[in-house]
C-alpha positions as CSV (number, residue, x, y, z in Angstrom):
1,X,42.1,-45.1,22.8
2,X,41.8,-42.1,20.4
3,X,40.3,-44.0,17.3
4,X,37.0,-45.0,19.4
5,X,36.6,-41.5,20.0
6,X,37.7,-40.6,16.4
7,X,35.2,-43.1,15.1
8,X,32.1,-42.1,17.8
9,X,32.7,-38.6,16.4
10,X,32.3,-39.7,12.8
11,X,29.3,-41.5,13.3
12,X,27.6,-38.6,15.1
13,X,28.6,-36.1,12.1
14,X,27.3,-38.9,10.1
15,X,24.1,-39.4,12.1
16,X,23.9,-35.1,12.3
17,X,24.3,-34.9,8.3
18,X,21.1,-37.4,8.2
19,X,18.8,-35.5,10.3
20,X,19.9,-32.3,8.1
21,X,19.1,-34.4,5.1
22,X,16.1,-35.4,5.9
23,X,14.7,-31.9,7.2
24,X,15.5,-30.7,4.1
25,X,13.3,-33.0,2.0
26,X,10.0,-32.4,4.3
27,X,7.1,-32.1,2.7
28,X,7.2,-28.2,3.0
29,X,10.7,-28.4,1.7
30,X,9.7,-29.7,-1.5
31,X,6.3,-28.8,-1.9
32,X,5.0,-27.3,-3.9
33,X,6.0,-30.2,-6.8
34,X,3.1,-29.5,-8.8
35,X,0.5,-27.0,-9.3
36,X,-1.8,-25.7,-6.4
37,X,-5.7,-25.3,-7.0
38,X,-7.7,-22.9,-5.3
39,X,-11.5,-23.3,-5.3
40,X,-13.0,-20.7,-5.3
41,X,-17.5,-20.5,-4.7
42,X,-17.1,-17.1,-5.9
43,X,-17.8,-16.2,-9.7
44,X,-14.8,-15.1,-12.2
45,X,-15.0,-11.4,-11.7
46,X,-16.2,-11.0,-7.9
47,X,-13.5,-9.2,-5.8
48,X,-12.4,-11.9,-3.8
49,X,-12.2,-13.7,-7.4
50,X,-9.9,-10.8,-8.4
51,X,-8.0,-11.1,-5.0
52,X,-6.8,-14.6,-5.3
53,X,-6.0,-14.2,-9.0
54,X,-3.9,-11.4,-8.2
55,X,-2.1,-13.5,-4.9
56,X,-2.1,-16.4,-7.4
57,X,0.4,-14.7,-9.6
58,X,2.9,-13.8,-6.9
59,X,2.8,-17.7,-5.4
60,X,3.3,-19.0,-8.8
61,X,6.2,-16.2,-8.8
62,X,7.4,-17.8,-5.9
63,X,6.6,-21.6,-6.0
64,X,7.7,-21.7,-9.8
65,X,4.8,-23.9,-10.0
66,X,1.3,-23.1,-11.4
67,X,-1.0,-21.6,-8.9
68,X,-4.8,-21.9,-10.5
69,X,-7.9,-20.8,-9.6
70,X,-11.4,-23.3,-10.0
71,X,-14.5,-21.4,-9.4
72,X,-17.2,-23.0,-8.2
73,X,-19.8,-20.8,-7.4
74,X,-23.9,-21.3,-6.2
75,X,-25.2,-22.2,-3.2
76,X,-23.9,-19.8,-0.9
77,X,-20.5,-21.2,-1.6
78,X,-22.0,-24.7,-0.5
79,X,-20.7,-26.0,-3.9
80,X,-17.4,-24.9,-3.4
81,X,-17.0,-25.9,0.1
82,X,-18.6,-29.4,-0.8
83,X,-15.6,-29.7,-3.8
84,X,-13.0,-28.9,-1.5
85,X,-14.1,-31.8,1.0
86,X,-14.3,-33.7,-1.8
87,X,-10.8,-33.2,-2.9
88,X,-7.8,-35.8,-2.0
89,X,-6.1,-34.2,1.3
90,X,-2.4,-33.9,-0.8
91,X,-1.5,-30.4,-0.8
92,X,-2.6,-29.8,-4.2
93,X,-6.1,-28.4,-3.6
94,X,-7.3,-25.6,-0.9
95,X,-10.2,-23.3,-0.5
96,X,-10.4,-19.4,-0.8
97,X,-13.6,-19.3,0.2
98,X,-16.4,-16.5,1.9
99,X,-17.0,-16.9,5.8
100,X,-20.8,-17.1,5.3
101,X,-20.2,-20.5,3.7
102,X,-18.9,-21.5,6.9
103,X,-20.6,-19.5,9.2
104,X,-23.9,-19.0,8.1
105,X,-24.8,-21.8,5.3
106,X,-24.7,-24.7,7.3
107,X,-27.4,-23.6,9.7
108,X,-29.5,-21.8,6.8
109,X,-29.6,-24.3,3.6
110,X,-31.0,-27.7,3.9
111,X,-28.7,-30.8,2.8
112,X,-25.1,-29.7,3.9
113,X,-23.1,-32.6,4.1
114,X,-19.6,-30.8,5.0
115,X,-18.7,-29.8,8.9
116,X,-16.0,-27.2,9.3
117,X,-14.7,-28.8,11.6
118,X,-14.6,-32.7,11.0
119,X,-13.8,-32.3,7.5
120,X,-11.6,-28.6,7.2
121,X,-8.5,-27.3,8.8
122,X,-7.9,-23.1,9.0
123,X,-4.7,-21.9,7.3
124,X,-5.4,-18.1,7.6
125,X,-8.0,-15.4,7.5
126,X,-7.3,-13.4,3.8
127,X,-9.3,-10.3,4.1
128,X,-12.5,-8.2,5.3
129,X,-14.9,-6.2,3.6
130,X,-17.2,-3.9,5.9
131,X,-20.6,-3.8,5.1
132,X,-21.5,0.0,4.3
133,X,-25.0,1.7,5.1
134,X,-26.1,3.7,2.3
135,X,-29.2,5.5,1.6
136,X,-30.0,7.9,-1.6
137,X,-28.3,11.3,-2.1
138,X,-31.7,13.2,-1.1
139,X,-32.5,11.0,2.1
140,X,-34.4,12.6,5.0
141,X,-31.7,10.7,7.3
142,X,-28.4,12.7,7.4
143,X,-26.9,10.3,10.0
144,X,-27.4,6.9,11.4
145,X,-28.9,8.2,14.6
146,X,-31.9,10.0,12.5
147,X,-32.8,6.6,10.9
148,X,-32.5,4.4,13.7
149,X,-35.2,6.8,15.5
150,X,-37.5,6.6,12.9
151,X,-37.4,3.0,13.1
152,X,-38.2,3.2,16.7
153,X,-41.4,5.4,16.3
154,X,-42.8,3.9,14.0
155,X,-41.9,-0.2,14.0
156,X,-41.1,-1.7,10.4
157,X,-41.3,2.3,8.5
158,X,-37.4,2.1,7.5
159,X,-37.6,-0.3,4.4
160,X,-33.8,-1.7,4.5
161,X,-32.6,-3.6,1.3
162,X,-30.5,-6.6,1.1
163,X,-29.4,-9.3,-1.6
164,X,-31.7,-12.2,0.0
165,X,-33.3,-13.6,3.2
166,X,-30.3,-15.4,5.4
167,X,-27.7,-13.5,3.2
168,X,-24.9,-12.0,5.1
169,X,-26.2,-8.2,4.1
170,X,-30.1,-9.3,5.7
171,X,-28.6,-10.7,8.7
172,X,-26.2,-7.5,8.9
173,X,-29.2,-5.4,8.7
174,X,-31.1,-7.5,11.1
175,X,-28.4,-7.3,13.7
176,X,-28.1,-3.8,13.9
177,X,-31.7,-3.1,14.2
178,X,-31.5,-6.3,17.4
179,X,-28.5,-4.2,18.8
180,X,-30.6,-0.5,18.3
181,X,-33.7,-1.9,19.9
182,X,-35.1,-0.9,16.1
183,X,-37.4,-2.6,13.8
184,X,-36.7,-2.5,9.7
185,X,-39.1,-3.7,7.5
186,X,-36.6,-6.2,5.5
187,X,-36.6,-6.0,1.4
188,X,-34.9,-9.1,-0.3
189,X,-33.9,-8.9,-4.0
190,X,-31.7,-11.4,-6.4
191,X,-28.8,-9.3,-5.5
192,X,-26.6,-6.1,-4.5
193,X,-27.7,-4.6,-8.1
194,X,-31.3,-4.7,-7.9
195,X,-31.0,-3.8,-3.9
196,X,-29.1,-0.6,-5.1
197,X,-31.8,0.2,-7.9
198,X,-34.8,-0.6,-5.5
199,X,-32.8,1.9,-2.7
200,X,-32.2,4.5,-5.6
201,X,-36.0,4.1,-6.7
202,X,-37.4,5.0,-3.0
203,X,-38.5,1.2,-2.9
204,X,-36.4,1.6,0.0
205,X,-35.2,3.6,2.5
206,X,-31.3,2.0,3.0
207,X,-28.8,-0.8,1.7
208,X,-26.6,-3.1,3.2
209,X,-23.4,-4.5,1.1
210,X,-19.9,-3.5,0.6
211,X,-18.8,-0.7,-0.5
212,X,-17.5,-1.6,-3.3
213,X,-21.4,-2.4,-4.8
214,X,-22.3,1.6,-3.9
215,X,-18.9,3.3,-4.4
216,X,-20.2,4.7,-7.8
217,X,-23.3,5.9,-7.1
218,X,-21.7,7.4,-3.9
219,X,-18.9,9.1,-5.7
220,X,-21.2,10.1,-8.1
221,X,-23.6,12.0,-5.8
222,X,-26.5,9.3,-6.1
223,X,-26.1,8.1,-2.9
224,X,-24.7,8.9,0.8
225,X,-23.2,6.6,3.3
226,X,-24.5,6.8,6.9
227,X,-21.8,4.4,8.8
228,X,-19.6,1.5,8.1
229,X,-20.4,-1.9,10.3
230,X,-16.6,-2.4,10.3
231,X,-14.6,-3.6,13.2
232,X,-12.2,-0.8,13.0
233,X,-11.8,2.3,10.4
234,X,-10.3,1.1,7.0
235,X,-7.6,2.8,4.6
236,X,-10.6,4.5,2.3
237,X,-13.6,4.7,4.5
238,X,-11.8,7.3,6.7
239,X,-14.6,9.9,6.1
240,X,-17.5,7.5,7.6
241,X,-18.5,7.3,11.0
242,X,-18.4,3.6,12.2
243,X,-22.1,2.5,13.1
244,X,-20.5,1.1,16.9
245,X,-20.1,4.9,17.4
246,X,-24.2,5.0,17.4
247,X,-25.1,2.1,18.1
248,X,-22.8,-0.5,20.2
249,X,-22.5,-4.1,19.0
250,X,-23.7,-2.8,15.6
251,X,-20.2,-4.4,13.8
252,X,-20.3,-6.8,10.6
253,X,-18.6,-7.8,8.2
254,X,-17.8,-10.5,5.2
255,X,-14.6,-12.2,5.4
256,X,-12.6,-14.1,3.3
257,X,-9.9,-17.1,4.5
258,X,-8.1,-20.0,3.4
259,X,-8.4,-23.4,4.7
260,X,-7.9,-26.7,3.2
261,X,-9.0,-30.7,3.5
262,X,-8.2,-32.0,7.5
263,X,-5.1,-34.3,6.7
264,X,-3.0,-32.1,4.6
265,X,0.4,-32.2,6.1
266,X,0.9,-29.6,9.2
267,X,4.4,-28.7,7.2
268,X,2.8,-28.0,3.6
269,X,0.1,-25.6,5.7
270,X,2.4,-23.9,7.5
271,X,4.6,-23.3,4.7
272,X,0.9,-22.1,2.7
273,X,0.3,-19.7,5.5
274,X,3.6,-18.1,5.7
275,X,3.7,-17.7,1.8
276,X,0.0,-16.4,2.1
277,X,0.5,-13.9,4.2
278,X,3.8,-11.9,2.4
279,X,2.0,-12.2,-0.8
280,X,-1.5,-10.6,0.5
281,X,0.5,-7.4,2.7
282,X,2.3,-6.8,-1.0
283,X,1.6,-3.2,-1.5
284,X,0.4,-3.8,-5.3
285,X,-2.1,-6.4,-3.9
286,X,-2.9,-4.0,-0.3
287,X,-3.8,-1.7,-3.2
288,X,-5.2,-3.5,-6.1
289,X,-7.5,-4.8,-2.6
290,X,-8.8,-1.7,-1.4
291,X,-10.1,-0.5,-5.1
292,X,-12.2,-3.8,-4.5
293,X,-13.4,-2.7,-0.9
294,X,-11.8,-5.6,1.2
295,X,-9.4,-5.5,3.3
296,X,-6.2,-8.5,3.5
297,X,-5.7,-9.1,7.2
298,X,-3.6,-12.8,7.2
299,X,-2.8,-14.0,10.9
300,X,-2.2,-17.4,12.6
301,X,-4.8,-20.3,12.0
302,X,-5.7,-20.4,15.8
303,X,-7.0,-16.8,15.2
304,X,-8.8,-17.9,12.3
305,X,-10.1,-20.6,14.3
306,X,-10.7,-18.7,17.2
307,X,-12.5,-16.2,14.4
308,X,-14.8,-19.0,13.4
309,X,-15.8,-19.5,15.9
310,X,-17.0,-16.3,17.5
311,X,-18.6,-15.6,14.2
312,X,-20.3,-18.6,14.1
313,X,-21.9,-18.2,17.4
314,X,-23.0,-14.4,16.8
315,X,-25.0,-15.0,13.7
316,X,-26.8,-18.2,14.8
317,X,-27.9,-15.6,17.5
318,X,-28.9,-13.3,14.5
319,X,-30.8,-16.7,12.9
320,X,-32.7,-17.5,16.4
321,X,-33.9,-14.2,16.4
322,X,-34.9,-14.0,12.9
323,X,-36.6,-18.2,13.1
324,X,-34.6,-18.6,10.2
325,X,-34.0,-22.5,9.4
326,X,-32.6,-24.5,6.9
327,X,-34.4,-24.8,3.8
């Protein structure tokens, strides 16, 4: 009567050494096998360029496979979001790319064929960057509250620059003037460069971008921050007043995240995620970030998702308002 029992017990060692054998070769378990692209609608140079060529070295560290990065930028990162749905769903390609592209470009540029969410999946939310209001050195406006009451007696006299109608710095601008019951006269220019020059110039009254576009002119004297529209106070921007404090609701922000093609296996994104997220809280790359004025902040893809999605709805709120549509 023993041997059954001796025999049952071998077969469920047997059947238990399986399971463990096949856990171990998941596709999370192997992968990576090859090397990783990241594309990236961002051009070589940018700081979230930098960012992911900096977190690209510690996963190849890691992996001990090649982690590259393919920059496609143009479009508003359109191009880049359009190659990544492109791209074979096999855990060999993802997407580093700009929350406007998500957020924003779909409901602002004529002919986008991707939707986030038939043809993506979120993985997890890489980092912020606040967008700073600056003004020259020798403004009138010593605070955000003297500016915003300008605006309000006298409609459209506060010239505000920006790097292009529908761009995340215009619809930042144009938010916190809908929230402050203000009205800016809006200034569009090629980009953050010429908006600096044409705020510098008197062209302009106030900027909106990062602050890594201003920090030299505000180090150097040349200009003076009046409030960042960040959600909370940053490691760096400790000495400016958030611009909620004046004016509540006023709080943007780009974002960069991760996401890759719907159909890569839930395992291999996991396993991304987790990998992700101890390579971006690295305090050589929590540094290395903060000299480029964003912020890494990984988390769960259901926040990013849940992220999305509130973004999505508060700037087509911003779009309404402004009549922009795609063109």
């Amino acid at each position: 009567m023993k041997f059954p029992q001796a025999r049952a017990f071998a077969l469920l060692l047997a059947a238990a050494g399986a399971i463990s054998s096949a856990q171990a070769q998941t596709p999370a378990a192997r992968w990576p096998t090859q090397a990783v692209r990241f594309i990236v609608p961002f051009p070589a140079g940018s700081a979230p360029d930098v960012l992911i060529r900096q977190v690209s070295v510690k996963l190849t560290e890691k992996w001990g496979q090649p982690v590259l990065v393919d920059n496609r930028p143009g479009g508003s990162g359109v191009i880049g979001m359009t190659a990544l749905m492109n791209a074979a769903p096999d855990g060999t390609t993802f997407g580093f790319v700009q929350g406007s592209a998500i957020s924003v470009a779909p409901s602002t540029i004529k002919g986008v064929t991707y939707d986030f969410n038939r043809d993506f999946v979120p993985v997890t939310l890489a980092a912020v960057t606040p967008f700073i209001l600056s003004v020259p050195a020798d403004s009138p406006y010593k605070t955000l509250g003297d500016l915003i009451a300008a605006a309000k007696a006298k409609p459209e006299s506060v010239e505000v620059a920006d790097n292009g109608r529908g761009t995340a710095p215009h619809l930042a601008a144009a938010l916190l003037g809908m929230q402050a019951g203000a009205q800016f006269l809006h200034v569009h220019y090629p980009g953050g460069a010429q908006a600096m020059q044409g705020t510098l110039g008197g062209q302009t009254k106030m900027m909106v971008e990062s602050y890594n576009i201003v920090a030299g002119n505000v180090e150097g004297g040349k200009m003076r921050v009046l409030a960042s529209m960040a959600d909370r106070v940053e490691p760096g921007l400790e000495r400016f007043p958030l611009a909620t404090q004046t004016v509540p609701g006023a709080q943007a922000q780009g974002w960069f995240a991760v996401i890759a093609r719907k159909g890569v296996h839930a395992d291999v994104l996991a396993k991304l995620n987790r990998d992700m997220a101890d390579a971006l809280l690295l305090p050589d790359i929590v540094a290395k970030s903060r000299d480029l004025g964003v912020y890494p902040r990984p988390g769960t893809p259901e926040q990013l998702a849940r992220y999305i999605e509130a973004d999505r709805k508060g700037w087509q709120v911003v779009l309404d308002k402004l009549n922009i549509k795609p063109e």
